[in-house]
Backbone as JSON, one array per atom type, in Angstrom:
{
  "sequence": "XXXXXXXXXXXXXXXXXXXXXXXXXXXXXXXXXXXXXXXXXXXXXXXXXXXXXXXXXXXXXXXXXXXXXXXXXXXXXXXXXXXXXXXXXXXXX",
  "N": [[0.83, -1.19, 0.0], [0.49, 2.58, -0.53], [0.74, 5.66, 0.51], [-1.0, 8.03, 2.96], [-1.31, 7.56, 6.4], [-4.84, 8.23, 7.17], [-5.89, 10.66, 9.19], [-3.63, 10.98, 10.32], [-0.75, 13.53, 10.73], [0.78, 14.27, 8.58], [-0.58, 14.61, 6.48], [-1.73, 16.91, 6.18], [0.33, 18.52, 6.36], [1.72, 17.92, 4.35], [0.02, 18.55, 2.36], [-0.16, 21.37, 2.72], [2.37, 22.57, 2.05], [2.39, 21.53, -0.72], [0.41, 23.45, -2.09], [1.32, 25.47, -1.34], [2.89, 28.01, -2.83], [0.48, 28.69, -4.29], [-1.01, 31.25, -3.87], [0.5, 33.09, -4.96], [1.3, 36.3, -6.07], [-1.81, 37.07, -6.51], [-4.09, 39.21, -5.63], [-6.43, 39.47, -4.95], [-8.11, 38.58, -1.96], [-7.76, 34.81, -1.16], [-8.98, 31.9, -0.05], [-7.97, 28.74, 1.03], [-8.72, 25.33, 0.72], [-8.68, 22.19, 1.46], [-10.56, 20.29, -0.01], [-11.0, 22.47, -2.45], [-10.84, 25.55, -3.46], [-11.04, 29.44, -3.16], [-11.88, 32.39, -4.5], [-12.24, 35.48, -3.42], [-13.35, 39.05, -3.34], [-13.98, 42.78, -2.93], [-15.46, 44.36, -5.94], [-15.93, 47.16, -7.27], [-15.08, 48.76, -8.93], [-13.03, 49.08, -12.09], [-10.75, 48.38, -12.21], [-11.0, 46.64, -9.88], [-12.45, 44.8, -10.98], [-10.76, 43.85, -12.91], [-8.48, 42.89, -11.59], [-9.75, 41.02, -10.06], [-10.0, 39.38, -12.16], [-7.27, 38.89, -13.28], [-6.34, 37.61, -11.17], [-7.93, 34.96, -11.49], [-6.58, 34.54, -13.57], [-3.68, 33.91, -12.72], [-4.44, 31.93, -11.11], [-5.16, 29.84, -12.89], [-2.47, 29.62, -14.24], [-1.03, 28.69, -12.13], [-1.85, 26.19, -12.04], [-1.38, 24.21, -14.29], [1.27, 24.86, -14.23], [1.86, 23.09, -11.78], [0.72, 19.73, -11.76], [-2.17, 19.71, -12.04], [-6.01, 20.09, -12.06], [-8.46, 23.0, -11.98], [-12.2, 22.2, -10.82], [-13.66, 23.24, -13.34], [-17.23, 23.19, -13.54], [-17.89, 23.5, -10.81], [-17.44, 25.73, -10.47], [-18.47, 29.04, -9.63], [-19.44, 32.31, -9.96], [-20.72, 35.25, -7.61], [-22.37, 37.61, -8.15], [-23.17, 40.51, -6.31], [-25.63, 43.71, -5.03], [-27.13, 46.25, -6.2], [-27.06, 47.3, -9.62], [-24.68, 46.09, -10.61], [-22.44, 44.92, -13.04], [-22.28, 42.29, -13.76], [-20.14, 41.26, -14.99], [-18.78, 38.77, -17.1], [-16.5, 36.43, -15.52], [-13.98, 34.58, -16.5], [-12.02, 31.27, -16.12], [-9.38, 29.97, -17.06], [-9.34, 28.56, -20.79]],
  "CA": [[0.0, 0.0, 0.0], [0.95, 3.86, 0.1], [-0.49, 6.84, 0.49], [-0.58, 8.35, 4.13], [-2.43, 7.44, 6.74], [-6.03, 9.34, 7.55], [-5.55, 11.19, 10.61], [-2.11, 11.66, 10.43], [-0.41, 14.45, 11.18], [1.42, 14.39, 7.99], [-1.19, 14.69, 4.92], [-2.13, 18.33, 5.98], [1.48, 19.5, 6.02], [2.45, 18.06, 2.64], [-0.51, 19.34, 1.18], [0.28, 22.75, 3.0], [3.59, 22.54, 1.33], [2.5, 21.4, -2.12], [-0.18, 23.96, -2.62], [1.9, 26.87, -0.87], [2.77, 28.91, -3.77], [-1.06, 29.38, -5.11], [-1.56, 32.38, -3.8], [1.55, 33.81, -5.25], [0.72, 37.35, -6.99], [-3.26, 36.85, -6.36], [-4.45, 40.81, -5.29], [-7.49, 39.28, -3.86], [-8.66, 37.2, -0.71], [-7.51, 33.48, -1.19], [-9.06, 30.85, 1.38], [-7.7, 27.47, 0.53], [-9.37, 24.31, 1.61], [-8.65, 20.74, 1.04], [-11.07, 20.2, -1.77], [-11.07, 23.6, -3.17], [-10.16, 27.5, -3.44], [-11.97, 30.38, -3.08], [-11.17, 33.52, -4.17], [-13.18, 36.68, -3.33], [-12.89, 40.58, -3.39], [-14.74, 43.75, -3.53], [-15.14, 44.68, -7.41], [-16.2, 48.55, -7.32], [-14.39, 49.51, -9.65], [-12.89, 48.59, -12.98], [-9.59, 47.7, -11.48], [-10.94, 45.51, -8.84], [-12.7, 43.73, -11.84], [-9.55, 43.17, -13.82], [-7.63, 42.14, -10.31], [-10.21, 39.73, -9.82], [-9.76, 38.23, -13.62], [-6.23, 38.59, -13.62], [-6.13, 36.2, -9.99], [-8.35, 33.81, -11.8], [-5.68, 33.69, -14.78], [-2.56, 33.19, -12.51], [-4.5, 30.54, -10.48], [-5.12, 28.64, -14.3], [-1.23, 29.38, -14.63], [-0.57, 27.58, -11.38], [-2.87, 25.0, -11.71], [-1.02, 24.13, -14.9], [2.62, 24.44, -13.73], [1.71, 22.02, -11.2], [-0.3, 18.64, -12.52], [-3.35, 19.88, -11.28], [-7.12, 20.74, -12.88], [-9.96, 23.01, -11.65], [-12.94, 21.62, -11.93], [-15.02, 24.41, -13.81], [-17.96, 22.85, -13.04], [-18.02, 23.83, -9.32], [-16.76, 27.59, -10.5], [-19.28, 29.95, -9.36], [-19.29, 33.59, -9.63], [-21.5, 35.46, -6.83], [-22.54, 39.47, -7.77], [-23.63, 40.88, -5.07], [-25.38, 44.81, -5.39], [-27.59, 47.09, -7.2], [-25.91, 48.24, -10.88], [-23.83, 45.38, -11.02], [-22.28, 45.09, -14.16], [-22.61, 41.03, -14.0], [-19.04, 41.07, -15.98], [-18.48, 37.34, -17.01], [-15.45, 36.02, -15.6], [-13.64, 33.02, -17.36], [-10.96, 30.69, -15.59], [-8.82, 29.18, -18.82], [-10.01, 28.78, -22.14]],
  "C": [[0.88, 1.25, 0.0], [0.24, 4.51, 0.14], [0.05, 7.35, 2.07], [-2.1, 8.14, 5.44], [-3.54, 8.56, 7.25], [-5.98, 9.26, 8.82], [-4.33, 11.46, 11.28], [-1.87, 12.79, 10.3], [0.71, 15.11, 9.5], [0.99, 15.07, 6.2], [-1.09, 15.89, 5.0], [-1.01, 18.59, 5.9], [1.89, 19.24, 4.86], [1.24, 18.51, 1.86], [-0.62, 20.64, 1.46], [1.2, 23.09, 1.76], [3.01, 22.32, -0.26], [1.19, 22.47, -2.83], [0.59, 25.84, -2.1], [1.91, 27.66, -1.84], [1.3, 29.47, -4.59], [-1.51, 30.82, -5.14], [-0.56, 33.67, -4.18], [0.92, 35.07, -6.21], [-0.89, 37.34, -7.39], [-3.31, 38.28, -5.76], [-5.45, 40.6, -4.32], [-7.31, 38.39, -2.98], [-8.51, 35.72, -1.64], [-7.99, 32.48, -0.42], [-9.11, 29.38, 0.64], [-7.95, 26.17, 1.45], [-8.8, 23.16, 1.25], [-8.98, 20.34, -0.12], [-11.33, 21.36, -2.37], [-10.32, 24.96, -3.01], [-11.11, 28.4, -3.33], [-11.18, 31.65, -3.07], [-12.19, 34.43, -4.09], [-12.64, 38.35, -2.82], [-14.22, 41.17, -3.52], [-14.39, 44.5, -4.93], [-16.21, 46.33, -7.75], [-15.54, 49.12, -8.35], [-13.53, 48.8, -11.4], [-11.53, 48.36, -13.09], [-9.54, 46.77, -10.91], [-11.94, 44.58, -9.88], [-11.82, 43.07, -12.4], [-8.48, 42.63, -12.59], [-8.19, 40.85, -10.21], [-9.82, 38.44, -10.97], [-8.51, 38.02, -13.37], [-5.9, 37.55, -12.39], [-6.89, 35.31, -10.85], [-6.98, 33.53, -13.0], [-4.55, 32.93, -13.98], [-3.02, 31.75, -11.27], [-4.83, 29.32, -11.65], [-3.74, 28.43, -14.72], [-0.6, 28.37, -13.65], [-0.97, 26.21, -11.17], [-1.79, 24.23, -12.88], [0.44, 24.52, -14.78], [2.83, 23.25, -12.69], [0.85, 21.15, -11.46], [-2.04, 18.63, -11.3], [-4.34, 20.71, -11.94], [-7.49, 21.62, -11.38], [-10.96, 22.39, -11.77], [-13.79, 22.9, -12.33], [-16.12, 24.1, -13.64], [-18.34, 23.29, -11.57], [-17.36, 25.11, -9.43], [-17.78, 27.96, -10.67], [-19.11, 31.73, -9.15], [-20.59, 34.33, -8.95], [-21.49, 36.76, -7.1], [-24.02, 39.55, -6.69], [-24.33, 42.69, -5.18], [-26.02, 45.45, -5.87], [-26.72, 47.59, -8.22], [-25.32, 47.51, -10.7], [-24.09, 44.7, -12.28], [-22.79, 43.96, -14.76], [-21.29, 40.49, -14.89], [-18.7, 39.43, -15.32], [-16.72, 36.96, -16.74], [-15.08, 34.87, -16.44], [-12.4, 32.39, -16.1], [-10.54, 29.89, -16.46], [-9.64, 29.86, -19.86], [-11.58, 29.31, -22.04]]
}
């Protein structure tokens, strides 16, 4: 067998360690879970729209330096607001 055992003390630090860099050059809020990511910001402005896109690109660049998908499927974008613009994000292609 390998793998590590569940409830060890060991899985969470190597997957500390092997997802560490994600949040490298991200502008916005990052909260990284086990099975997922989450990024979120306030988008007032047409800066903090293109901050937000440009964190979704370099988390498709890191996802793809390291052998690792999103699943787009479970990518949700939440506007929040009166007068929101509704600007479609993308993550990849």
């Amino acid at each position: 067998m390998s793998g590590i055992l569940q409830g060890s003390v060991l899985g969470p630090v190597l997957f500390d360690i092997f997802i560490n860099g994600i949040d490298s050059g991200i502008e916005c809020t990052l909260n990284k879970f086990a099975d997922g990511t989450k990024q979120s910001g306030a988008v007032d402005s047409l800066e903090g729209r293109d901050a937000t896109q440009r964190g979704l690109a370099r988390l498709e660049q890191w996802a793809h330096l390291n052998p690792m998908k999103f699943i787009k499927a479970k990518y949700k974008v939440l506007h929040l607001g009166q007068g929101n613009s509704q600007y479609q994000y993308r993550l990849g292609d």
